[in-house]
N, CA and C of each residue as an Amber inpcrd file, in Angstrom:
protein
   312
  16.4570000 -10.4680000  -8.6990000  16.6300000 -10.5650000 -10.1320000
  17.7220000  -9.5990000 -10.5850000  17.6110000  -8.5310000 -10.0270000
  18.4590000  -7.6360000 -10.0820000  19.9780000  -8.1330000 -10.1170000
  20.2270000  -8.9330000  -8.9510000  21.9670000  -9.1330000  -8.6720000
  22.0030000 -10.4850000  -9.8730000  21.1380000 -11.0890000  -9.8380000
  21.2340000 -11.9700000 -10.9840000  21.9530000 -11.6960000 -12.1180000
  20.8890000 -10.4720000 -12.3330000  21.8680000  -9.8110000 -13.7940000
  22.9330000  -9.0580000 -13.9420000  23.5060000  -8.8310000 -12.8020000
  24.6950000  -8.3030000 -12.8180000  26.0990000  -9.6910000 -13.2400000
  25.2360000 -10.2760000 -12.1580000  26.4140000 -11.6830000 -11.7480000
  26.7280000 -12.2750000 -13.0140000  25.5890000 -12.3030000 -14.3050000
  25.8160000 -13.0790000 -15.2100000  26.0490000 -12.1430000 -16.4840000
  26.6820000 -10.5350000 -16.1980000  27.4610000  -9.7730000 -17.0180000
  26.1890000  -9.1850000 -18.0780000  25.0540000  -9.0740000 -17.6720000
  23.9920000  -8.7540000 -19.1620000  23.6610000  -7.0520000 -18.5720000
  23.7260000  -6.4800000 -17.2630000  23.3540000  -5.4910000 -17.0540000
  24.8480000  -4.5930000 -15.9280000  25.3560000  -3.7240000 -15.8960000
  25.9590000  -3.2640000 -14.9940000  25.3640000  -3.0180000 -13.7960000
  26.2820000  -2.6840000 -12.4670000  25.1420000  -2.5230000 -11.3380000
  24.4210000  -0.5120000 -11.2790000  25.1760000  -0.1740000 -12.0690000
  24.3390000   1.5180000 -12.2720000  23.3970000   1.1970000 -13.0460000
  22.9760000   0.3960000 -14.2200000  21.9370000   0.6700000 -15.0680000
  20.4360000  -0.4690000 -13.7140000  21.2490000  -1.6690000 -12.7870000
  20.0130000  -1.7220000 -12.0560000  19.7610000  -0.8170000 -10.9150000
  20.8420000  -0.1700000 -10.1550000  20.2600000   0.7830000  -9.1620000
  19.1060000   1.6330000 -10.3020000  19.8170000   2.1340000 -11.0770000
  18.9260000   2.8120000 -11.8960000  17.1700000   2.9260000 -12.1460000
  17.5370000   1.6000000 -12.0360000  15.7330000   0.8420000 -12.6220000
  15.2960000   0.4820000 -11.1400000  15.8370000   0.4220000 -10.2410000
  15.2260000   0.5100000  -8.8780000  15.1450000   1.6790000  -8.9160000
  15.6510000   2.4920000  -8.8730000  15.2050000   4.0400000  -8.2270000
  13.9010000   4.3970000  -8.9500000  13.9180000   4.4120000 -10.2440000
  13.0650000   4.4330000 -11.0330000  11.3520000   4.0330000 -10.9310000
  11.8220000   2.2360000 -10.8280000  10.1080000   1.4220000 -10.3400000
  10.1510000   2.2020000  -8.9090000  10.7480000   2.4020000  -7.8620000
  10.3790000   3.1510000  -7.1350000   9.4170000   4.5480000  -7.2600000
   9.8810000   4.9350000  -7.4010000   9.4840000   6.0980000  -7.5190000
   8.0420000   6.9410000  -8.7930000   8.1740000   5.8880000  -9.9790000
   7.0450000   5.5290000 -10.7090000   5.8880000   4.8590000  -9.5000000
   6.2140000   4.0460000  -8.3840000   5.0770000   3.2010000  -7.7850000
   4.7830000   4.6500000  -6.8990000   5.3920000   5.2400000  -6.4720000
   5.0990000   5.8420000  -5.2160000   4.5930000   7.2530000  -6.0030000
   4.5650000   7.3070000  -7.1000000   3.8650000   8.3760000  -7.9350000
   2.6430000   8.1360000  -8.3040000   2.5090000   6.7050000  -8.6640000
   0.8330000   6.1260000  -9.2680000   0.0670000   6.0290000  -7.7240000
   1.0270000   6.2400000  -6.5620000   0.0940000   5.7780000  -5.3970000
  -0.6290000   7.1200000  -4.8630000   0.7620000   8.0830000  -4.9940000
  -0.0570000   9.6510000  -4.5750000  -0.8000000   9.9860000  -5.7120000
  -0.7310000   9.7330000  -6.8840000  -2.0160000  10.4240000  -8.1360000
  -3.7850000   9.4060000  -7.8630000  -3.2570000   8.0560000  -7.4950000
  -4.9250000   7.2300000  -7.6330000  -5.1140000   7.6920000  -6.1040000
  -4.5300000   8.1400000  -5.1910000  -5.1560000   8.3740000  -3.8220000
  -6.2490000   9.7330000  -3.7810000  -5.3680000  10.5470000  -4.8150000
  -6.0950000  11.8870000  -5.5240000  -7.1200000  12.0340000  -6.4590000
  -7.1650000  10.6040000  -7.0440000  -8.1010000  10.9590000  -8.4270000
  -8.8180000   9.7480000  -8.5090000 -10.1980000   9.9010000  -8.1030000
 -11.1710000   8.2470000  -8.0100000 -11.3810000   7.5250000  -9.5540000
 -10.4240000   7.8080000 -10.7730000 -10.6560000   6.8110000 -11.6750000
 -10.2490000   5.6370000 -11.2070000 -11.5810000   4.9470000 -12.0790000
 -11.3500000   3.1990000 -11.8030000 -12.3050000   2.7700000 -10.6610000
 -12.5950000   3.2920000  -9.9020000 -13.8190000   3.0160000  -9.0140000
 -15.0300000   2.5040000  -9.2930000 -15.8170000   2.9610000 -10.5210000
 -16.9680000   2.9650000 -11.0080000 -17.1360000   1.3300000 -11.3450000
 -18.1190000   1.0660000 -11.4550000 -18.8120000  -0.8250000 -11.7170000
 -18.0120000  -0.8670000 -13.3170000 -18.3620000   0.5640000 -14.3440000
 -18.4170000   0.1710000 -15.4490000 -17.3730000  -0.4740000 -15.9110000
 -16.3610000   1.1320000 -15.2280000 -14.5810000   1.4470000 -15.9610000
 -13.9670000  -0.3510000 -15.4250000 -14.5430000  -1.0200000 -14.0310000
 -13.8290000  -2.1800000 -13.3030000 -14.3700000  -3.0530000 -14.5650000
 -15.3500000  -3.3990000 -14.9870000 -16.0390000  -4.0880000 -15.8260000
 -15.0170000  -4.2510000 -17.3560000 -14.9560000  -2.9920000 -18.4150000
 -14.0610000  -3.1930000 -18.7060000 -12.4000000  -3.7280000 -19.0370000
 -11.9010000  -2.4190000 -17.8720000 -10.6860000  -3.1050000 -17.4140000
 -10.6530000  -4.4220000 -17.0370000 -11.2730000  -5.3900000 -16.2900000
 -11.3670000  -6.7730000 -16.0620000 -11.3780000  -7.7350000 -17.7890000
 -12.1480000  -7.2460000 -18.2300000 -12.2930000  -7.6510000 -20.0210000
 -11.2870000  -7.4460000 -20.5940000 -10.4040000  -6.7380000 -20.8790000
  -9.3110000  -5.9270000 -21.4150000  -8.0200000  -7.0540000 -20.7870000
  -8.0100000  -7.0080000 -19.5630000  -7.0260000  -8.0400000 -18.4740000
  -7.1750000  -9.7320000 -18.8040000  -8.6120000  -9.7720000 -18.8510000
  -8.7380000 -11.2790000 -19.0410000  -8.2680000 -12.0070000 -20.5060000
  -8.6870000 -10.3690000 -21.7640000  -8.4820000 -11.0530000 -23.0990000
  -7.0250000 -10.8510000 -23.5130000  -6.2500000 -10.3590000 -22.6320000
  -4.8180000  -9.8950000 -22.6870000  -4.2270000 -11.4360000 -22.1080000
  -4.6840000 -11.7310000 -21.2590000  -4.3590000 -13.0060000 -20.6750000
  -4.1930000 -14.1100000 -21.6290000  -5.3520000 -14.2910000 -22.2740000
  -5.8920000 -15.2570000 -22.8590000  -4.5280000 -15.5420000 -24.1020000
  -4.5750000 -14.2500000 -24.7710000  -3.7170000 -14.1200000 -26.0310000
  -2.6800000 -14.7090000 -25.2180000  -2.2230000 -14.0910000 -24.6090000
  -0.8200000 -14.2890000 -24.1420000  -0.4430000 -15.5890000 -23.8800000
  -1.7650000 -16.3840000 -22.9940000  -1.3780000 -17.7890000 -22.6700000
  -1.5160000 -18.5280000 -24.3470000  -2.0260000 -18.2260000 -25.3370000
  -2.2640000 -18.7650000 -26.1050000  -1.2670000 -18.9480000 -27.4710000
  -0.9170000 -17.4770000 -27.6670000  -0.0090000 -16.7280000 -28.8350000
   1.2980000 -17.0110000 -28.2710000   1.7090000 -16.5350000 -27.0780000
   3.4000000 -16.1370000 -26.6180000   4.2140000 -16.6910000 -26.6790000
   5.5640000 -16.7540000 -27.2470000   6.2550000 -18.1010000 -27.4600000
   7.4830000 -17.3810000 -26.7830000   7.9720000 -18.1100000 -25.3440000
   9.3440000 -17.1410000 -25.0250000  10.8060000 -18.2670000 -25.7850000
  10.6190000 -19.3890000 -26.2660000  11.3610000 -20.1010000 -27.4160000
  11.9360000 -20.1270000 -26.1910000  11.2620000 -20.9480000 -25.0710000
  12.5360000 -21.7500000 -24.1430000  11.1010000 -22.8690000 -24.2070000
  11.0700000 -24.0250000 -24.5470000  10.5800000 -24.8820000 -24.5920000
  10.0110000 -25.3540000 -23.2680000  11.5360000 -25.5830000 -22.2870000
  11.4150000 -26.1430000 -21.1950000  10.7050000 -25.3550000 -19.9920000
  10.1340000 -24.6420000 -20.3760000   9.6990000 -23.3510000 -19.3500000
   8.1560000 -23.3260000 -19.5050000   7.7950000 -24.1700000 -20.7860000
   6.1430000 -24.0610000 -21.1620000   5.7900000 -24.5240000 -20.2360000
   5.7630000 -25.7120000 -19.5590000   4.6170000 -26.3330000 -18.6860000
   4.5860000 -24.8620000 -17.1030000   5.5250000 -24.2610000 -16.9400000
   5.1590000 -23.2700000 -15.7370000   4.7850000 -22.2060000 -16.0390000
   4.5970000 -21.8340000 -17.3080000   4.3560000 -20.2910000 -18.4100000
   2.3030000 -20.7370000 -18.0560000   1.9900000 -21.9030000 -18.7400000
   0.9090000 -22.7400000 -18.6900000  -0.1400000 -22.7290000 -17.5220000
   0.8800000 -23.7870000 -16.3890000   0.4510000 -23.4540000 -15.1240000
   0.0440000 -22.0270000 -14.4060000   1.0230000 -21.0500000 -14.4300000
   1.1820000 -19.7990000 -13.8740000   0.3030000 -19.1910000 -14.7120000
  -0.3250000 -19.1050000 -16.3460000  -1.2650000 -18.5790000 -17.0860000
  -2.4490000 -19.2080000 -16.6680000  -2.7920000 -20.4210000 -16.5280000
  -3.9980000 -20.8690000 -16.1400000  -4.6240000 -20.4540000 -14.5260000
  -3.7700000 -20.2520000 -13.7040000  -3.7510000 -19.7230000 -12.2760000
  -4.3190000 -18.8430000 -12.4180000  -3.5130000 -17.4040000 -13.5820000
  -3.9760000 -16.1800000 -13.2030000  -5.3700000 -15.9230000 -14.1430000
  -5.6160000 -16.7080000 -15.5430000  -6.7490000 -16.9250000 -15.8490000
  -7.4600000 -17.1740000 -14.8040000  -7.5570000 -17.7920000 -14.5120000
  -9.0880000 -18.6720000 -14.1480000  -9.0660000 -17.7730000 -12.2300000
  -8.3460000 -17.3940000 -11.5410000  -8.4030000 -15.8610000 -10.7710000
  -9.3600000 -14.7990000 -11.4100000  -8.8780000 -14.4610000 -12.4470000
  -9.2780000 -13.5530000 -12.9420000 -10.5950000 -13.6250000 -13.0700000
 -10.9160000 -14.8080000 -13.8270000 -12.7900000 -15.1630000 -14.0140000
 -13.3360000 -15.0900000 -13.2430000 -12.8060000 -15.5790000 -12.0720000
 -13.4970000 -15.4380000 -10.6390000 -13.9150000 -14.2360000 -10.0460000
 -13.1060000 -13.4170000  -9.8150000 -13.0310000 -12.3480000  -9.7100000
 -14.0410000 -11.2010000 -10.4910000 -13.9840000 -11.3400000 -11.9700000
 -14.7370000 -10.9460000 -12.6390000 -16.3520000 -11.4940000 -12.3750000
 -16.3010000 -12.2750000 -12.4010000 -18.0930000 -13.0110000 -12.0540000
 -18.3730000 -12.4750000 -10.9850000 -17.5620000 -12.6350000  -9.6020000
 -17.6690000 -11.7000000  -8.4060000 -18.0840000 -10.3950000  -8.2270000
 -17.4950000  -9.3610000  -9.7080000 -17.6190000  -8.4650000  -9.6490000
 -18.7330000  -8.1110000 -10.2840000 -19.1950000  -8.7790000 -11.3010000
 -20.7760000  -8.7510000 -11.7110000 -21.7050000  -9.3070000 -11.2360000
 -21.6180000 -10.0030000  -9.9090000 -22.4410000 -10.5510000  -9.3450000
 -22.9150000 -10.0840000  -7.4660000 -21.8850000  -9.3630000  -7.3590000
 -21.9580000  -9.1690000  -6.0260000 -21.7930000  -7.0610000  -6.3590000
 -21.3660000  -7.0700000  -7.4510000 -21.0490000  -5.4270000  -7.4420000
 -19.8400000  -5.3380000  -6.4450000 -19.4340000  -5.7420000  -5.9720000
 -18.3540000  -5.2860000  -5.3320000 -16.9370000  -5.4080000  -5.8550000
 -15.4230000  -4.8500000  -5.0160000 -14.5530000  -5.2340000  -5.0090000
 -13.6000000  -6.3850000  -5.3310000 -12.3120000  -6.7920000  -6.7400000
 -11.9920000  -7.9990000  -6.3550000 -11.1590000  -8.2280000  -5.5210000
 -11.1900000  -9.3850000  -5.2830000 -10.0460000  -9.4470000  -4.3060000
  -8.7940000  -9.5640000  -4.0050000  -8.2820000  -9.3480000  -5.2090000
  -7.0400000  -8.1750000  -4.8990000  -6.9750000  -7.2450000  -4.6570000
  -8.1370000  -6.6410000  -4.7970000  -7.8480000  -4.8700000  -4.4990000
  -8.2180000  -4.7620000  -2.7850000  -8.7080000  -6.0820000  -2.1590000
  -9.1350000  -5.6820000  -0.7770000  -8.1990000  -5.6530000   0.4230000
């Protein structure tokens, strides 16, 4: 995506090294702080957060308009995918107490 946006003049290539170095280094920071600090583990905090994710979803598939018309039916598809994942997952997680399965 990156060379994309160079090629088609909307970003220079310093402002994307930039934002690579950056998501780098933001990921490899959230990985050494959650390896250190067990928030998010608990049934409750997952319980939540799953609620919070699913009704964020929902809006989004519902409200979001990116005003490219031709792009709705895969905005749709790709929202209904990660909906209905998500439910799964969530029922899983109130039903079995465990892990979803993304996180395994």
């Amino acid at each position: 995506i990156g060379l994309s946006r160079i090629g088609v003049g909307v970003h220079w290539p310093a402002d994307v090294l930039a934002g690579l170095a950056l998501g780098w280094l933001s990921a490899w920071a959230g990985w050494k702080i959650a390896a250190k600090i067990p928030i998010g583990s608990g049934f409750v905090f997952q319980l939540i957060t799953g609620f919070i994710l699913i009704a964020g979803a929902v809006v989004l598939l519902i409200r979001y308009d990116t005003h490219y018309p031709q792009t709705d039916w895969l905005r749709y598809t790709l929202g209904a995918i990660a909906l209905a994942w998500g439910i799964i997952d969530y029922i899983l997680i109130i039903v079995h107490r465990r892990r979803p399965a993304a996180a395994r």
